[in-house]
Structure formats: structure tokens, C-alpha cells
N, C-alpha and C positions, 0 to 999 in steps of 0.2 A: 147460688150460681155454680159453686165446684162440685154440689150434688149431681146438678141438670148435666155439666158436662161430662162426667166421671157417666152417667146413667147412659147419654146417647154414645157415647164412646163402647161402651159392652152391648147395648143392642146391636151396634153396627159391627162388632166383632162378632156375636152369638148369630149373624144374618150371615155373614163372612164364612164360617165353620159349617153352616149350616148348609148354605147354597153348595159348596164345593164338597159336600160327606157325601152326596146323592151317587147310590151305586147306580149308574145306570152304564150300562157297558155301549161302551163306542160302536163295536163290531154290530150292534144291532138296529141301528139306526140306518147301516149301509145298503142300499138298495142293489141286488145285485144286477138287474137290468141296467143300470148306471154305469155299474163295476166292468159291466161287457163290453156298451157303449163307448166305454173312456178305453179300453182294452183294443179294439178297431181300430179309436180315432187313431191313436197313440203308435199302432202298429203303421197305419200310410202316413205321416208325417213322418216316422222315420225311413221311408220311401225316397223320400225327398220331394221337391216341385217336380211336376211335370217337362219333357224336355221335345220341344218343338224343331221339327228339320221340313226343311221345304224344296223342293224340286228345285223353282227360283222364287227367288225376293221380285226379282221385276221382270217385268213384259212388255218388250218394244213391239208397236203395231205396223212399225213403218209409218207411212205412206198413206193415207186415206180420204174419201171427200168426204165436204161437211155435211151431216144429215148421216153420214152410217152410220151405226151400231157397232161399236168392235167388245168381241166377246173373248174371255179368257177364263181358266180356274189354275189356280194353285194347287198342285196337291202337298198335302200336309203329311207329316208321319209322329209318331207318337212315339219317341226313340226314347223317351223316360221310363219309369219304372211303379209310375202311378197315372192314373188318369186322366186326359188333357181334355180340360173345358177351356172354350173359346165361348164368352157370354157375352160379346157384342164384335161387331165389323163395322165401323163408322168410316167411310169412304168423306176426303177433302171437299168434296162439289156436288152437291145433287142431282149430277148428271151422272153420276158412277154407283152402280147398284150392288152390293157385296149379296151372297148369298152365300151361309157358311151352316156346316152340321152345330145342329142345335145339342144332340146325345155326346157325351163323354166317348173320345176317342180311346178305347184300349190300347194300353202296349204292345207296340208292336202291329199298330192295325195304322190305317190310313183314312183321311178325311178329303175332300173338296172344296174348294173355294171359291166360287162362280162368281165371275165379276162382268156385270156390261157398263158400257160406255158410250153414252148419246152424244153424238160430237154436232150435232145443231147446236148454233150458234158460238162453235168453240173453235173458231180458226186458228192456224198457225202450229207453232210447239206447242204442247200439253202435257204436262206433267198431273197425275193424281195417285195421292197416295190411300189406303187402308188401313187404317192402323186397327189391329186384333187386339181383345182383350179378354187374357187366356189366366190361366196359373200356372204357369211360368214362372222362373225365380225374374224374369225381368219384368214382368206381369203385362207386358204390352208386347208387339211386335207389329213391322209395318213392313208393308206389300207396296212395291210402285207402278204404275203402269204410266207409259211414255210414247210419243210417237208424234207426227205430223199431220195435220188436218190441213188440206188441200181446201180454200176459200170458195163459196159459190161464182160463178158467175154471175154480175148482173146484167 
């Protein structure tokens, strides 16, 4: 029995010596296409996030009868120092339609934010909001749009 153990004991050490002797050098395993890759990424994350400025946040319509349309846009600006993606507009109500630049806003460059608003069957105050989903360090932002819907007659 203290042959068996003393024998597997020096295999597992002669396997030991053995696996970790292998010259093979680190440096050539690196793929430099990778090496560039992570060289980019590495360069705009020290960029920082993206930094969103807007004309306004919200949009009062006033005053309006029920069945209009009231149409408005944001404009956006790209005041960061990396590229602003906006990858979705999800507007409060399905009566509020966001329509927002799908391409990467450059620094320094400006976007649009097209919003309509079906006020059928939406009497009274109406508040609706959009909330943006960009890369931003807050990773969201929200648009309001406000106003008064004048009732049909019946």
C-alpha cells in the first residue's frame, strides 16, 4: 500500500514538472487583431458616457380640441465626448408616437425627437411622458409633454 502511494505521489509530481516545463511563449498566442480591438475599446471608455443637453425637457400644448394631433420634437445635442446612442423612445400611452435618430449622434452634432399626440378620446389635463434609452451615465432620460384637451360636444 506505501508503494502504490509513494508511486501515484511521483507520477502526479513528474505530470506536475512536466505540464508547467512547456516553452511555449505567451507573446505568441496574442492575436494582434484583438490587441487593436481592446486598444479602441479601451480608448472611448476613457471618453467617458455620453452627455445629453436638450433644448427642453417638456412641451406645453396649451389648449386644444379632442381629436387633434398636437406635434412637437426635441432637439437633442451630443455635448459628451463620445458618441450618443438613443436605442429606444417608449412614450407613457399609445396615443403618443416618439420618433427618434436611430445612427449615433457625434460630438458636437445634433439629433431630433419627433413626437405626436392623438388626443381622441383623451379629454381634460394630459400629461405624457418619453422616457429615452441612451448611454448616458443615467442610462435613461425623460421628455414630458402637457396640455389641455377641450372635450367634444355632444
Amino acid at each position: 500500500m506505501k508503494k502504490t502511494a509513494i508511486l501515484i505521489v511521483l507520477v502526479i509530481t513528474c505530470g506536475f514538472f512536466t505540464a508547467c516545463n512547456k516553452s511555449v511563449n505567451a507573446a505568441t498566442k496574442i492575436d494582434s487583431e484583438n490587441l487593436i480591438n481592446a486598444e479602441k475599446r479601451d480608448a472611448e471608455i476613457k471618453k467617458g458616457s455620453a452627455l445629453i443637453s436638450f433644448d427642453k425637457t417638456e412641451y406645453d400644448f396649451g389648449s386644444v380640441n379632442e381629436g387633434d394631433i398636437v406635434e412637437t420634437s426635441y432637439k437633442v445635442t451630443n455635448v459628451g465626448q463620445t458618441d450618443l446612442v438613443i436605442t429606444n423612445a417608449q412614450a407613457s400611452c399609445g396615443c403618443t408616437v416618439p420618433v427618434w435618430p436611430k445612427e449615433p449622434i457625434k460630438p458636437g452634432e445634433f439629433g431630433e425627437i419627433k413626437v405626436k399626440f392623438n388626443t381622441a378620446g383623451k379629454p381634460n389635463k394630459q400629461t405624457k411622458t418619453i422616457t429615452l434609452t441612451t448611454n448616458t451615465a443615467t442610462g435613461r432620460e425623460v421628455l414630458k409633454l402637457s396640455g389641455s384637451v377641450i372635450p367634444k360636444a355632444i
